[in-house]
Structure formats: structure tokens, C-alpha cells
C-alpha positions as a Python dict, from the first residue, in 0.01 Angstrom:
ca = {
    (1, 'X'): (0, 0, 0),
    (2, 'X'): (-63, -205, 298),
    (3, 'X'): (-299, -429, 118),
    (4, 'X'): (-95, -563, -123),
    (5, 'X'): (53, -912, -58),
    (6, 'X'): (414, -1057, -135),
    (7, 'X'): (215, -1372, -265),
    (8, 'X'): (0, -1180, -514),
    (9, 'X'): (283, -948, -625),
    (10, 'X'): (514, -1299, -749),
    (11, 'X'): (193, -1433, -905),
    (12, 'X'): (121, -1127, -1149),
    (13, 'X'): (463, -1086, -1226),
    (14, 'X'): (449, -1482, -1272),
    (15, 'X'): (150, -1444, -1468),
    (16, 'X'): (237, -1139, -1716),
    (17, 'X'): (572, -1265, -1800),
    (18, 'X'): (449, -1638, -1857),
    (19, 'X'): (178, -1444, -2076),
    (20, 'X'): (450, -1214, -2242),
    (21, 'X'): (670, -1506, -2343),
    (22, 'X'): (373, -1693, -2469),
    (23, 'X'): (297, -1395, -2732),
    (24, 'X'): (631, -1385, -2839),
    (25, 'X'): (639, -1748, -2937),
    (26, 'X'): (268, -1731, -3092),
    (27, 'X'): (450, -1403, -3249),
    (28, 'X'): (765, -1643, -3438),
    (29, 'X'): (503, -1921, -3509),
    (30, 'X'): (309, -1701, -3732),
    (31, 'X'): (635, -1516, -3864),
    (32, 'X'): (736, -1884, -3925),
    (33, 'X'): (468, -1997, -4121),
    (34, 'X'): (461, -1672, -4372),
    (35, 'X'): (689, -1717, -4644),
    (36, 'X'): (833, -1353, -4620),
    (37, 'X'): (1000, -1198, -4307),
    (38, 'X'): (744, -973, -4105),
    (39, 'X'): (952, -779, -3988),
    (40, 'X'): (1147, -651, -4293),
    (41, 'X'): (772, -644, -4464),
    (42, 'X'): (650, -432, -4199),
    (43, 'X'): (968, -161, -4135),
    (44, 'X'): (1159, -136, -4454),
    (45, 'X'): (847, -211, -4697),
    (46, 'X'): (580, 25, -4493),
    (47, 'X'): (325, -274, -4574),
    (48, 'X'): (23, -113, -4363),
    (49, 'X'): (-202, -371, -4433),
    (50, 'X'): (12, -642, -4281),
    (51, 'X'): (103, -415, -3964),
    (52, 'X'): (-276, -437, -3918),
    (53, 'X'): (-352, -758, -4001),
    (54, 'X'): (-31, -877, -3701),
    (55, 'X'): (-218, -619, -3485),
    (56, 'X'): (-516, -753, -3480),
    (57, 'X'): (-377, -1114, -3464),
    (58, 'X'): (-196, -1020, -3163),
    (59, 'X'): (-458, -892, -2992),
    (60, 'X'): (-621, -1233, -3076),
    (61, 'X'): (-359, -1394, -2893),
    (62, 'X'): (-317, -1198, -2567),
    (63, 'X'): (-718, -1239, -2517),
    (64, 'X'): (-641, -1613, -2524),
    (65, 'X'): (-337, -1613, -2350),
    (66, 'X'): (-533, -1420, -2039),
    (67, 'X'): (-799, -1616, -2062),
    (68, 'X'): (-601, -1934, -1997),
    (69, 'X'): (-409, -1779, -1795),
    (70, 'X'): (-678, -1612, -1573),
}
């Protein structure tokens, strides 16, 4: 526990909340630009296929995200 710096700590909570907030807004973008609410498609509907297809599209994101980021 020694190790670990003040400076480094600040930058990765810097870094995962700048990272965090950028998913969110990449997250209303898309629910944006669909003419249906995701949300309410994906909890009251059960649409599976759309749960999946947000999945993978935020996983899309965050590995741009940390690779700007990084």
C-alpha cells in the first residue's frame, strides 16, 4: 500500500469518471437517435435482441473511450 501515489490515485479516479460520463452521453446519443425509447423497449417489452444489440454497442464505446483516454 506504500506504493501507491496520491497523484496516480486523482488521475484514475479522473480518468474512470471522465470515461463513465462519456458512455453515458454516447448512451442518450444513440437512445436519441432511435425512434422508440430504449429503455421502455428493453424493461417493459423484454426485447432481447435490442438488450444485445446496446450491449455490444456499449462495449464498442468503452474500448474507444479507454483508448482515448489511455
Amino acid at each position: 500500500m506504500d506504493d501507491i501515489h496520491l497523484g496516480s490515485l486523482l488521475n484514475a479516479i479522473l480518468f474512470a469518471s471522465t470515461g463513465l460520463l462519456l458512455l453515458g452521453v454516447a448512451f442518450v446519443f444513440i437512445d436519441r437517435l432511435t425512434p422508440y425509447d430504449l429503455w421502455k423497449e428493453i424493461c417493459e417489452n423484454r426485447n432481447i435482441a435490442l438488450a444485445i444489440l446496446l450491449a455490444g454497442l456499449s462495449i464498442a464505446v468503452a474500448l474507444i473511450i479507454s483508448a482515448a483516454v489511455h
